[in-house]
N, C-alpha and C positions, 0 to 999 in steps of 0.2 A: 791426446784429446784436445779439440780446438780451446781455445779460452774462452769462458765464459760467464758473465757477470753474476748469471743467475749461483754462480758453485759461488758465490763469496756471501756471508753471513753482512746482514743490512747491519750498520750501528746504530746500538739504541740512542736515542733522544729522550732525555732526563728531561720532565716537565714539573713544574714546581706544582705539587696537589693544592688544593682547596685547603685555603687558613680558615680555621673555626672563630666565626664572630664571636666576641666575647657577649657575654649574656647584659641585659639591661640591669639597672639596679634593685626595679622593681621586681624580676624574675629571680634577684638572686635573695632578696625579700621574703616572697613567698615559698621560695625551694626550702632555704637555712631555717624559715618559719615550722614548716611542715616537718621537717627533718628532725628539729630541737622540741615542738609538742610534742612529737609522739616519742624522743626519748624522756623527755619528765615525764609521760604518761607510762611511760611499761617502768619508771623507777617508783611510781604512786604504786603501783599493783605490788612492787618487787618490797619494798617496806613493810610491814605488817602496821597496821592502823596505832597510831599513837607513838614510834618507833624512835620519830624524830625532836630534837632538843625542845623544850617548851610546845609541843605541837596541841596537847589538849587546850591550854589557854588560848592559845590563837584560835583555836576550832570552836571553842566555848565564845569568844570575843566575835568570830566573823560570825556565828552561827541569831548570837541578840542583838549586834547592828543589823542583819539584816531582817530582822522582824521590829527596825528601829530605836533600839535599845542604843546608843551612841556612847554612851558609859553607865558605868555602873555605881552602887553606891559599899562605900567603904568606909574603913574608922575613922582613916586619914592617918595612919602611922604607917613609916616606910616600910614598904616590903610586904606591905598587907595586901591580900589579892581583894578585889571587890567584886561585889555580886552582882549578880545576872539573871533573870530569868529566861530559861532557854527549854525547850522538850529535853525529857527527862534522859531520854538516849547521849542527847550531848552532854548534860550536865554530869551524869556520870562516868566520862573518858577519860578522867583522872586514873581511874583505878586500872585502867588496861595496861598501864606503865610496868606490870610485873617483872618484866624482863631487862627493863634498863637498866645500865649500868650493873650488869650482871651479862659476861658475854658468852654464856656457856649453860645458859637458860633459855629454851627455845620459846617461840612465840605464842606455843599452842596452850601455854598456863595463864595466857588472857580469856574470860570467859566469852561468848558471844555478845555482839549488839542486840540488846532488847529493842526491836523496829519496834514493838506496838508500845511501847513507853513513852508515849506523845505531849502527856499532861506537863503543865509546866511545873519549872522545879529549878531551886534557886542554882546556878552555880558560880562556882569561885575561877579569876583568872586573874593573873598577873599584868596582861596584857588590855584591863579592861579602862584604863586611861590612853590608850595608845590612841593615834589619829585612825579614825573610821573610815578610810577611802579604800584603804586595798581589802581590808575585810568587807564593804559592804560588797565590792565586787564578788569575791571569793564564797561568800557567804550566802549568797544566790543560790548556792548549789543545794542547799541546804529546803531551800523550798519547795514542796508539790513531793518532795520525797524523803524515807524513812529509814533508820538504822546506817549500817553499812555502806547501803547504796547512795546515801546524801554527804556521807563521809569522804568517799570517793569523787563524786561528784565535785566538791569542792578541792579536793588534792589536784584533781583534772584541768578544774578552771585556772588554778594557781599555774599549773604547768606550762598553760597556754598562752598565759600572760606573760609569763619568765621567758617563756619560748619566741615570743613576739622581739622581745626585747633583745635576747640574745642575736634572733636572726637580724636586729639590727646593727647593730655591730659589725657582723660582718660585712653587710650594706655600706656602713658608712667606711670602712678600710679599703672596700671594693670601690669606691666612688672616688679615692685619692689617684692623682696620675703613676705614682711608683706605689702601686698596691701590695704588691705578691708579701713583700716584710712586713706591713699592718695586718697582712692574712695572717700570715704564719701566727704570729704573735698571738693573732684573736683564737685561734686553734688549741698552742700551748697553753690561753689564760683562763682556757674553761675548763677548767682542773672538774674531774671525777662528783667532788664537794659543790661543786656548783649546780650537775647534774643531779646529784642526787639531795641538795636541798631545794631544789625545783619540783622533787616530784613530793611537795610536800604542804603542809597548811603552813607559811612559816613568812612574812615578810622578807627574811633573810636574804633568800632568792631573786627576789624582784629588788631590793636595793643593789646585790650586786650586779644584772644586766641592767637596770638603768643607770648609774653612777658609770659602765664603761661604754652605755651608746649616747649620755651624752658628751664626755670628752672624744668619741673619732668624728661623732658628728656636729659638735662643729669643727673640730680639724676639715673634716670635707667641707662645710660653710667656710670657713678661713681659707681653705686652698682654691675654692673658686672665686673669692674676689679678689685673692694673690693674684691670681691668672688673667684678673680681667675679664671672665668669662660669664654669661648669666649666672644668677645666683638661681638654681635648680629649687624646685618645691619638694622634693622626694626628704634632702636632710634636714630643711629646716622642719617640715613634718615631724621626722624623727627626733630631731634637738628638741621642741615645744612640748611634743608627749613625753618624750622620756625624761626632762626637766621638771614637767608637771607633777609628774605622777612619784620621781624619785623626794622630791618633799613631803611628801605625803606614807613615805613607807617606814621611817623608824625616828625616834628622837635624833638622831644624830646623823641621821639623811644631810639635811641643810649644809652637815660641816661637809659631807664628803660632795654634794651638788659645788659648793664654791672651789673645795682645792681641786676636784674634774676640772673645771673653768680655768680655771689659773694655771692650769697645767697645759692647757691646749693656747692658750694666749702666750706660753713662754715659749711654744714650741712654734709658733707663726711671727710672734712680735705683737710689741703695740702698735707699730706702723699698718699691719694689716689689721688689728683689731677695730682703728678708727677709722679706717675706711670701711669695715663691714657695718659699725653704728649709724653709718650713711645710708645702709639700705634699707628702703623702706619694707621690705619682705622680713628684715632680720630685727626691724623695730616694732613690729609687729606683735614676730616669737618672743622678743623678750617684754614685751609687758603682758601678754599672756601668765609667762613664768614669774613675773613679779608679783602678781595678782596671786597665783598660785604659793609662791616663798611666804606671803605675807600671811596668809589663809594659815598656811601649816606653822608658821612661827609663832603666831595667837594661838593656835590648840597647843603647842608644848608646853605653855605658860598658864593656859587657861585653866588647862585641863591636869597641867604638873605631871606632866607624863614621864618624866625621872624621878619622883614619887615611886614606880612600880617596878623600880629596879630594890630583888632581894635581896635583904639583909643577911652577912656572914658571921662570924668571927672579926671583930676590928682588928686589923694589923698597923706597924706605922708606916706612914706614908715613905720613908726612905727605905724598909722594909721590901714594900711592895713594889716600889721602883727600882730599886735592885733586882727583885726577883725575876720581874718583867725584861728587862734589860738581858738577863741570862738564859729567859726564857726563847732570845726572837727568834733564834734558829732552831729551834724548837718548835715553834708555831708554824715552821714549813709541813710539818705532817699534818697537821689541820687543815691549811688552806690546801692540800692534796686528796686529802679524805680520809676524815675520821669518820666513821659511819654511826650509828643508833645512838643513843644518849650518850657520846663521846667514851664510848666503849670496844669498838673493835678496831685497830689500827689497818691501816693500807698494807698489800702485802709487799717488800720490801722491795719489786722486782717495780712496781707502780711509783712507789714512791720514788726511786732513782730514775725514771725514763722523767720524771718531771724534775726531777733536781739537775740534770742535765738541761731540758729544755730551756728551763727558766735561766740554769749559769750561760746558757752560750747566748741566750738573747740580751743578759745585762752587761757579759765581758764585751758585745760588741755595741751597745749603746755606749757604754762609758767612755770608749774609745771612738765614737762617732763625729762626723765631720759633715756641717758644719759645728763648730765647740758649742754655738748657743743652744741644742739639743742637749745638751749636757746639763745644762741646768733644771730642764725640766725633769731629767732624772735624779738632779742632786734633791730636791723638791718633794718627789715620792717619796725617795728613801727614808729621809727625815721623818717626813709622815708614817708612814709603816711600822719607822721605828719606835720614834719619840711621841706618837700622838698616842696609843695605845700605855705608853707607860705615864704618861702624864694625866689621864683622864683615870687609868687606877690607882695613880697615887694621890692623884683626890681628893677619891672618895674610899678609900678605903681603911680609916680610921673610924667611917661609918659605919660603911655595907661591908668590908672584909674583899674579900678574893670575888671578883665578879667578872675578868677576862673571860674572853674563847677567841681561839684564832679565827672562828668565822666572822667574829665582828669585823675584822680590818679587811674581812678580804673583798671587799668593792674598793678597797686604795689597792691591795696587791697588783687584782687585774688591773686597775688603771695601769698600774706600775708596767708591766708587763706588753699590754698597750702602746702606751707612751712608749716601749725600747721599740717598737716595729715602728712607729712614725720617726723616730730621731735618726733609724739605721734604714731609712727610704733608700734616700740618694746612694748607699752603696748598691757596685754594678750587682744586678741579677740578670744572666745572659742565661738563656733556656736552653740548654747543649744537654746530650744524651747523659751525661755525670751529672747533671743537676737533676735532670728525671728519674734518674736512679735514686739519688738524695731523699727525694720527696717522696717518691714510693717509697723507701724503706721505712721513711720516718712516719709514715702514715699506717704501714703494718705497724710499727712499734708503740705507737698511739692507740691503734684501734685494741692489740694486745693489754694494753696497762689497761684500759678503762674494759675492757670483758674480764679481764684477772680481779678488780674492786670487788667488778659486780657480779660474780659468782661466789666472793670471799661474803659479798653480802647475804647472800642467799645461804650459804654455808651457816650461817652465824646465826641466820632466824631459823633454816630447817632443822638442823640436826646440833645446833652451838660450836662454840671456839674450845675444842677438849685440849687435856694434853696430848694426845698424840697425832698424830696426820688421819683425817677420819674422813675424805672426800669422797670416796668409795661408798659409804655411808649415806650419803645424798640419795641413791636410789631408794634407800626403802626412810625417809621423812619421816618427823614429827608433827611437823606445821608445811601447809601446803599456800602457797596464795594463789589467788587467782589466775587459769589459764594453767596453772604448776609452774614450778619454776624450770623445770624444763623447755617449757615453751616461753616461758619471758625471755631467757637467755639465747633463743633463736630467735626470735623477733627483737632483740639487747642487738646480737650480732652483727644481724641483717641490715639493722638502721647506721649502724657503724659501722657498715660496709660503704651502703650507700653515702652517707656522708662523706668517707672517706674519698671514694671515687669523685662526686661532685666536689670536692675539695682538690684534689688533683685535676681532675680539666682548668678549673679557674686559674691553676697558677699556672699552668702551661701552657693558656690560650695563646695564640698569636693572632692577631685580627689581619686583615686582609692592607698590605699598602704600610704596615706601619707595627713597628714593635711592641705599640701602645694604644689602648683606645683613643678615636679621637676626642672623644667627650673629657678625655682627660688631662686634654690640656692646661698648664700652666704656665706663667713666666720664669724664665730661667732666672729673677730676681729672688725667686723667692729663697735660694739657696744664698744669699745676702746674709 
């Protein structure tokens, strides 16, 4: 057979595909926004009304500021809640609490919300000295509707507020030039306890996403005038609101807005700190925030808003700081998730995928390079530790035992934060074993937080028995909204999808370049 060219197999030509632009800041703003509403909104449904720690005082507090009640009037002895007039449906939400701190008592021994119980009617809350910004917000919901549904209403807008804030966060870790480590981190630090104090009437929530969007944001303010580069409007947006508004959400806001602060200055320098007081964009956002510090520091004093912290059992102070001390690794199942009046603990499979998280993200900040990133971690820990035992040992020759691990946890997540900005600069090279990494760890995530939160569901439908009783779910006691079948496919779903948009962003590669170029810096900064 003559020779011929046509009998030989052409070789292929390998052409490099189309790189996926990485998304804008503001796109990944309103994706992480939409994503984190609607999950504190399907954990509002998934709660049974009242479920959560102090939630009727806060419900009662946002329910009279927002028909302009700003405080209320009291004996003036500590620990006394103060009165309120509020429609009779909210003033009566105390008594729904039958279930708490009982985890084997389902939800359905709370009676109904009387909607047409409109008339006003005094009631009592702990929280009725507290700063009136985020309940007047929250307490909105409450208007033009009745019973149930203004309950809801308000758990909803709280979500979407918490959820604003969360998705910023991850905004500002996206907007740093070695991102993929401040992502990860912001992933790990929104423990199960975050989400589901979100879907709740509860300040708690909104102190912890604004205390950790404003330390990355301004890290992203500090890493673009490191770099030399315009100082963008998108984080300083973010640094002004969520500085604003984190003064304004619990007495002891203030402490955690300054150690936020001081924590992202140790991790940039004062060298870049005084060149960012240069710009006139960032002298702006901070007398904004000053205007706001000063506003919320006068109401704590004004108003004696640690006054309505309840009175215990007096212990002594060396007592309690001991006990606190013994307690701190103990407080890790809290900032993980204790769910209902700190009654039903995490299932043991949740709580180790986050004890993991959290150890690999602090063994490799400690050991981080450059060493000055070290310090910002030595700084948290302290804090975590030692502020929590110092502020119980106090007061509690007064008030007695007044801790919960959820109080600290807006320093935890900084903490946690803080180790993905210290461990930037180690390589992350996107290779086929790195995409596996990240898949897995993203099924194993999405796994912990669907295990909570059907342990949740578990616990209000049918309670915590002695024996394994899952099975049992299909024929309920207490149903919420939608059933809880379907919360848990819409739970799923949403944690699917995050997940996946969590995976593209860390494996984008943009076109021409390993890194956005928006996300330039100078190689000084690693000084």
């Amino acid at each position: 057979m003559p020779y011929s060219t046509r009998s030989l197999p052409m070789p292929k030509i390998r052409t490099a595909g189309p790189r996926r632009l990485p998304p804008s800041p503001l796109r990944v703003l309103i994706v992480a926004w939409l994503i984190f509403g609607s999950i504190g909104s399907v954990w509002s449904f998934a709660s049974p009304l009242m479920s959560v720690p102090d939630e009727p005082a806060h419900a009662i507090k946002a329910a009279a500021v927002a028909r302009g009640q700003l405080m209320g009037t009291g004996s003036g002895v500590q620990g006394d809640p103060l009165v309120v007039q509020v429609p009779g449906y909210i003033a009566n939400l105390n008594v729904r609490s039958c279930f708490a701190q009982h985890s084997n008592i389902t939800a359905d021994c709370a009676k109904p919300v009387d909607a047409t119980d409109r008339g006003w009617t005094a009631g009592k809350t702990s929280a009725g000295n507290y700063n009136p910004v985020y309940y007047a917000i929250v307490g909105m919901g409450s208007r033009g509707l009745s019973g149930e549904p203004a309950i809801y209403a308000m758990r909803i807008i709280s979500s979407w507020l918490v959820g604003f804030f969360l998705a910023a966060i991850f905004t500002a870790a996206f907007s740093l030039r070695h991102f993929r480590r401040p992502v990860i981190a912001a992933a790990v630090a929104l423990t199960p306890a975050v989400f589901f104090l979100s879907g709740s009437i509860n300040p708690n929530a909104l102190e912890i996403a604004t205390t950790g969007a404003v330390f990355l944001s301004l890290c992203a303010v500090f890493e673009q005038v490191a770099g030399r580069t315009s100082l963008q409007r998108l984080p300083l947006v973010l640094l002004t609101l969520s500085a604003s508004l984190l003064a304004h959400t619990r007495p002891l806001s203030l402490l955690w807005l300054a150690l936020a602060a001081i924590a992202a200055v140790l991790c940039y320098g004062f060298g870049t700190l005084m060149k960012t007081l240069a710009q006139r964009g960032f002298q702006i956002a901070m007398g904004i925030i000053a205007l706001s510090c000063v506003f919320a520091l006068w109401w704590v004093f004004a108003a004696r808003s640690f006054d309505s912290l309840l009175a215990g059992a007096p212990m002594r102070a060396e007592d309690a700081a001991v006990a606190m001390l013994d307690k701190t690794v103990f407080f890790m199942v809290e900032y993980v998730g204790v769910l209902g009046w700190i009654d039903t603990m995490p299932p043991p499979g949740t709580l180790y995928t986050w004890v993991l998280g959290f150890g690999a993200l602090l063994f490799l900040a400690y050991t981080a390079r450059p060493v000055r990133g070290r310090w910002v971690m030595a700084l948290l820990t302290v804090t975590v530790i030692a502020v929590p035992t110092a502020l119980q040992a106090s007061s509690s020759e007064k008030l007695g035992w007044i801790w919960q691990g959820r109080y600290a946890l807006a320093m935890v997540v900084t903490l946690i934060l803080a180790a993905g900005v210290t461990t930037r600069f180690r390589q992350f090279r996107i290779t086929p074993w790195t995409k596996s990494m990240i898949r897995w760890g993203l099924v194993l995530g999405v796994l912990a937080h669907t295990y909570i939160f059907l342990e949740g569901l578990r616990r209000y439908t049918i309670g915590i028995q002695d024996h394994v009783n899952w099975t049992e779910m299909f024929d309920p006691r207490w149903q919420p909204p939608l059933t809880w079948q379907g919360l848990a496919v819409i739970y799923i779903a949403l944690l699917a999808a995050g997940a996946v948009c969590l995976y593209r962003l860390l494996t984008v590669k943009p076109a021409g370049s390993s890194l956005p170029r928006a996300h330039a810096v100078s190689a000084g900064e690693r000084a």
